[in-house]
VOPAGU-2260 file (C-alpha; in pm, 1 decimal, decimal comma):
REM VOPAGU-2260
SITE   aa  ch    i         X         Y         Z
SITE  UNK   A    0     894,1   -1047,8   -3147,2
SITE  UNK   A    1    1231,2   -1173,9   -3032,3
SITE  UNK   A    2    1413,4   -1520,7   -3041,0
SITE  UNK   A    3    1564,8   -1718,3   -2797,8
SITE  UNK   A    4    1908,7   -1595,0   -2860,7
SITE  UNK   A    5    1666,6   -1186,7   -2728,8
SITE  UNK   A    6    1869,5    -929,5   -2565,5
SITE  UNK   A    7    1680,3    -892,7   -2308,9
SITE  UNK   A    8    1493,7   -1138,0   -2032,0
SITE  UNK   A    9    1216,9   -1114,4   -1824,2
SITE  UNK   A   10    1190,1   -1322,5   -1508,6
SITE  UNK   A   11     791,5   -1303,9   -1340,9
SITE  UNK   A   12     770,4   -1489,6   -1058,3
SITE  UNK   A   13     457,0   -1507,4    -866,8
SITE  UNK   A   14     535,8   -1501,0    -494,3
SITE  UNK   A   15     511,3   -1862,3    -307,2
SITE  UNK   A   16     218,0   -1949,9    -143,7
SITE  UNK   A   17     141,4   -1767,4     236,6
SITE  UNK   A   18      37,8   -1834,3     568,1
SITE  UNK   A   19    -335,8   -1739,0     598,5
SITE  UNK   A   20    -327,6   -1799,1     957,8
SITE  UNK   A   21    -454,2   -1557,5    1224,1
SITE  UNK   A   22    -214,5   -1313,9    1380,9
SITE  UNK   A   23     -41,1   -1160,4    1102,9
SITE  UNK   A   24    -164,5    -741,3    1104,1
SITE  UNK   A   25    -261,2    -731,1     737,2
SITE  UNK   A   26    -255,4    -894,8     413,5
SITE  UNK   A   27      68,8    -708,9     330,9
SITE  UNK   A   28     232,6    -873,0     651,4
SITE  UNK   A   29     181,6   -1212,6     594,9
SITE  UNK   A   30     486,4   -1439,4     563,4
SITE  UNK   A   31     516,5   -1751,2     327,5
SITE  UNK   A   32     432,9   -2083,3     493,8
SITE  UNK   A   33     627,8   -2422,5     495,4
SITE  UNK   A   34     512,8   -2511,3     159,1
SITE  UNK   A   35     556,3   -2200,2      13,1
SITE  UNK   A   36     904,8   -2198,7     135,4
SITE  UNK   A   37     973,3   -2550,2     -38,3
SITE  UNK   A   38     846,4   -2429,7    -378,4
SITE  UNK   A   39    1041,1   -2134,5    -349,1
SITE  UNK   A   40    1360,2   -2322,9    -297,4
SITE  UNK   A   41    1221,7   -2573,7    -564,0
SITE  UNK   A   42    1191,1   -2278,5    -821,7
SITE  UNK   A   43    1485,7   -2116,0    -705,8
SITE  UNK   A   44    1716,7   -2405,9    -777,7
SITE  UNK   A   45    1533,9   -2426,8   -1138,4
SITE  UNK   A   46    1562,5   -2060,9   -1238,7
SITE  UNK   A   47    1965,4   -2082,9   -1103,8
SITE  UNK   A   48    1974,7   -2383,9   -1374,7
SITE  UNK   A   49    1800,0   -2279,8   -1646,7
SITE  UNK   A   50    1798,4   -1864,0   -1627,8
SITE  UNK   A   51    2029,8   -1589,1   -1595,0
SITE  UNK   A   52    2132,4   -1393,5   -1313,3
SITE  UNK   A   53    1886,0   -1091,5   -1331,5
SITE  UNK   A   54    2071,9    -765,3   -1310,2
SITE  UNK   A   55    1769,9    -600,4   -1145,8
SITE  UNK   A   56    1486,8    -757,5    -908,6
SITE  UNK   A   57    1190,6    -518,2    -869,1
SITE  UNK   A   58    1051,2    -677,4    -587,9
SITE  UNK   A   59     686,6    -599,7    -404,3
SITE  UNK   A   60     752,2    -506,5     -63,3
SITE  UNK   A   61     493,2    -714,9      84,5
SITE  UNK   A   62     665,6   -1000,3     338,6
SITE  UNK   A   63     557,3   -1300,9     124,8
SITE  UNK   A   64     696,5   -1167,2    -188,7
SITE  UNK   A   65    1039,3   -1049,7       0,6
SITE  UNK   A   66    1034,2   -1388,2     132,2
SITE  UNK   A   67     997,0   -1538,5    -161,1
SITE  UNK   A   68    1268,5   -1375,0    -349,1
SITE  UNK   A   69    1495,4   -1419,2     -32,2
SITE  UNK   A   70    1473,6   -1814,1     -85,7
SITE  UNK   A   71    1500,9   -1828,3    -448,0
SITE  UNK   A   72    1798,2   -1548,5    -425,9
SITE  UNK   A   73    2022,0   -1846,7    -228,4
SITE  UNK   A   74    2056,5   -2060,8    -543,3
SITE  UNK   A   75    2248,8   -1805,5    -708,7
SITE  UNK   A   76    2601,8   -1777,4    -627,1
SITE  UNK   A   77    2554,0   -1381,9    -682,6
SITE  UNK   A   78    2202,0   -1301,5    -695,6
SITE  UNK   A   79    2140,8    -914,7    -638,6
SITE  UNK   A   80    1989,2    -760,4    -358,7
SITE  UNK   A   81    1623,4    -685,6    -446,0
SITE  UNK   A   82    1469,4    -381,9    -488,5
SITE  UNK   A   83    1149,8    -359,7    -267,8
SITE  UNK   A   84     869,9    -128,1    -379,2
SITE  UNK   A   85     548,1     -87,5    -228,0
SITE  UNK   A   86     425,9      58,6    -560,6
SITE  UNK   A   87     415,5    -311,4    -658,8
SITE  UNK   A   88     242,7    -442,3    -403,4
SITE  UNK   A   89     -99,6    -530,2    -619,8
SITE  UNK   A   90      36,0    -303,4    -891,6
SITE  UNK   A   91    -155,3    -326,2   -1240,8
SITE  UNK   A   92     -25,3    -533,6   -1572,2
SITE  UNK   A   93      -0,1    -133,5   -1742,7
SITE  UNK   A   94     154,6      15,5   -1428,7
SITE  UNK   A   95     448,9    -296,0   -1438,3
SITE  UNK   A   96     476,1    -253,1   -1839,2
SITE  UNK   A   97     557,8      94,9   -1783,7
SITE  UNK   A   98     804,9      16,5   -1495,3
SITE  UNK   A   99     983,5    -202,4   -1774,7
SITE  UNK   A  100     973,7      54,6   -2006,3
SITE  UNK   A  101    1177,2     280,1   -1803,9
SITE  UNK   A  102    1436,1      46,4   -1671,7
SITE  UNK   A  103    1799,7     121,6   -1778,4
SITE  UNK   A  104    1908,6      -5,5   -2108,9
SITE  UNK   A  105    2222,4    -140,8   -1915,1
SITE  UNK   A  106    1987,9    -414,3   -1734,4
SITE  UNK   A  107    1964,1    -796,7   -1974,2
SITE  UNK   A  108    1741,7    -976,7   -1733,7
SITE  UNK   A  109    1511,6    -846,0   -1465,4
SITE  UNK   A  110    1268,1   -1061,6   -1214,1
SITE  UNK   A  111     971,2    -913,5   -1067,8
SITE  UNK   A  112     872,3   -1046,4    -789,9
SITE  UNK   A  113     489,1    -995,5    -670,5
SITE  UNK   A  114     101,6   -1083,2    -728,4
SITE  UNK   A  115    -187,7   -1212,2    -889,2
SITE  UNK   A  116    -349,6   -1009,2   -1147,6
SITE  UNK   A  117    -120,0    -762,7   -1199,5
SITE  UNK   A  118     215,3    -984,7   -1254,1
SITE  UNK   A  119      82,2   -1314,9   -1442,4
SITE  UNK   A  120    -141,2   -1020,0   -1649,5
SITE  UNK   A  121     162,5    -888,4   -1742,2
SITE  UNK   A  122     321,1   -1194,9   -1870,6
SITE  UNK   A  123      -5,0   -1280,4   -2111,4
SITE  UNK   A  124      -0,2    -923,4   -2166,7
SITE  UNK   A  125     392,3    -945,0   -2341,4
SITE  UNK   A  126     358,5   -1322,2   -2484,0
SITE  UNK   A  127     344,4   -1255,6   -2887,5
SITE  UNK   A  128     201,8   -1614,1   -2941,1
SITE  UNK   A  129    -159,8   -1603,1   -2779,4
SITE  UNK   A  130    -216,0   -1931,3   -2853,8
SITE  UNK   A  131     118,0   -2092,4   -2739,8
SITE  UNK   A  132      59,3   -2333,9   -2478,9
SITE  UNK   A  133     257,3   -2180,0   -2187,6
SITE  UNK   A  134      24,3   -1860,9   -2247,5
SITE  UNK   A  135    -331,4   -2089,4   -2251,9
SITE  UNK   A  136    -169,7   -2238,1   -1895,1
SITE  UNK   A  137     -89,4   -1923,3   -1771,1
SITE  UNK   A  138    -435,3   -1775,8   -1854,8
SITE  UNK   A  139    -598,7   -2108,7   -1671,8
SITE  UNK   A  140    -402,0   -2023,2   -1383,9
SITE  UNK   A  141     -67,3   -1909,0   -1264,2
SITE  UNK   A  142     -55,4   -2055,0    -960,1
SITE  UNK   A  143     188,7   -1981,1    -678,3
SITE  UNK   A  144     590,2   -1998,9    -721,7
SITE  UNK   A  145     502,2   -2004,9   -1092,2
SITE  UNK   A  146     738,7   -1782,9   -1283,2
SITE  UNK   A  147     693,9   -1713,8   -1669,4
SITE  UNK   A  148    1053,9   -1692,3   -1865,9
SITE  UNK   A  149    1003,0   -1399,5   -2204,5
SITE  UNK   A  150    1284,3   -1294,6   -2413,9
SITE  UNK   A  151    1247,5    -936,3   -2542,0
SITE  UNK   A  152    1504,9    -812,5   -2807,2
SITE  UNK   A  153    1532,7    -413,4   -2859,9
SITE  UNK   A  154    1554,6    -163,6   -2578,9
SITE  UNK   A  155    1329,2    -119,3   -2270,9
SITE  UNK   A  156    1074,0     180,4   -2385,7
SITE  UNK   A  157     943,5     -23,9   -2692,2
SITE  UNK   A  158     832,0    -323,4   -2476,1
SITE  UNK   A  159     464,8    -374,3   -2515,3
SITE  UNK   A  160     215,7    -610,4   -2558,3
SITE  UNK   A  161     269,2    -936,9   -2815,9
SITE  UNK   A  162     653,9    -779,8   -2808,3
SITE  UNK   A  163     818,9   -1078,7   -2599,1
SITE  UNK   A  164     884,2   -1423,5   -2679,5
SITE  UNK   A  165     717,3   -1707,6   -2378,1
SITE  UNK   A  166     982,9   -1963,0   -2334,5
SITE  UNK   A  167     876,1   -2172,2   -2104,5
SITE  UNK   A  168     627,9   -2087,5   -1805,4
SITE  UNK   A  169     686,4   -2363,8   -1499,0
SITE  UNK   A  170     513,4   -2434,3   -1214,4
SITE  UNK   A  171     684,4   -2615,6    -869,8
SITE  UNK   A  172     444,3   -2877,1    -971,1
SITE  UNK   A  173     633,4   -2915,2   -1338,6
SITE  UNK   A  174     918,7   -2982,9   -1133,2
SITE  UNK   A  175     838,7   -3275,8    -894,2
C-alpha cells in the first residue's frame, strides 16, 4: 500500500460526457457535447491544481475520449501529447492493469483516458481501502469527467489489486 508522499501516480479519468445525437457513424465516432466540454475544462483546471503533470497519457482512441483529454491537456502549461490506442477503446480492468504493469519505470504519473467498466473497474480494482469512501462513490457510480487520483509506491510490474492508495476521487459536480 503506498502513502501520499508514493512514487508513483495514477490519473483515471473517465472521458466527458458525448453527443448521442444522430449523424455520428458509430459509437467510436462520437464527439463530446457542450457540457461535456465544460466539465472537461472544469476537471482539467482541477487536475492542473491539484495533480502532477503525467509523464505518459494512454489515451482510448475513440473521439470523445481524445476530446476529452484535448480540453483537459490546455490547463497544463506542458501537458504531453497523448498516446491514442484503440486497444483501449472498451478495454477490460485486467487488460489496463497489465498495460500499467509494463509501463517504463522512468514514468511517475500516468492518466488514462477512456470508459466505463473497464477504467473506473480499474480504479476499485487498485484502491487498498475497500471501504474508503471515495471507493463506495466510485462503486455507486463514476460518472462522466470523473477522474480517480491513486498513489502507488514500488515499480510498475508489482501493481495489482489493493496495491494503490485512493486519494481523492472528484466529480465536475464536487467542483461547482
Amino acid at each position: 500500500m503506498a502513502g501520499p508522499d508514493a512514487n508513483r501516480r495514477i490519473l483515471i479519468l473517465r472521458h466527458a460526457k458525448s453527443d448521442w445525437a444522430a449523424g455520428y457513424g458509430s459509437d467510436f465516432d462520437r464527439p463530446l457535447n457542450a457540457r461535456g466540454r465544460r466539465a472537461a475544462a472544469l476537471m482539467g483546471a482541477w487536475l492542473a491544481e491539484e495533480t502532477p503533470v503525467p509523464g505518459l497519457v494512454l489515451c482510448s482512441a475513440a473521439r470523445r475520449a481524445a476530446e476529452t483529454w484535448a480540453i483537459v491537456a490546455r490547463q497544463w502549461p506542458e501537458a504531453p501529447d497523448p498516446v491514442l490506442d484503440e486497444t483501449l477503446y472498451l478495454a477490460e480492468t485486467g487488460d489496463l492493469l497489465q498495460r500499467l504493469r509494463s509501463l517504463d519505470d522512468g514514468v511517475a504519473t500516468v492518466c488514462l483516458v477512456g470508459h466505463h467498466p473497464g477504467f473506473d473497474g480499474l480504479a476499485i480494482l487498485l484502491a487498498a481501502d475497500r471501504a474508503a469512501r471515495g471507493v463506495a462513490e466510485m462503486r455507486a457510480k463514476f460518472p462522466t469527467a470523473a477522474v480517480a487520483d491513486l498513489a502507488f509506491e514500488g515499480p510498475w510490474p508489482a501493481l495489482g489489486p489493493g496495491k494503490a492508495t485512493l486519494l481523492r476521487f472528484v466529480r465536475p459536480k464536487d467542483l461547482v
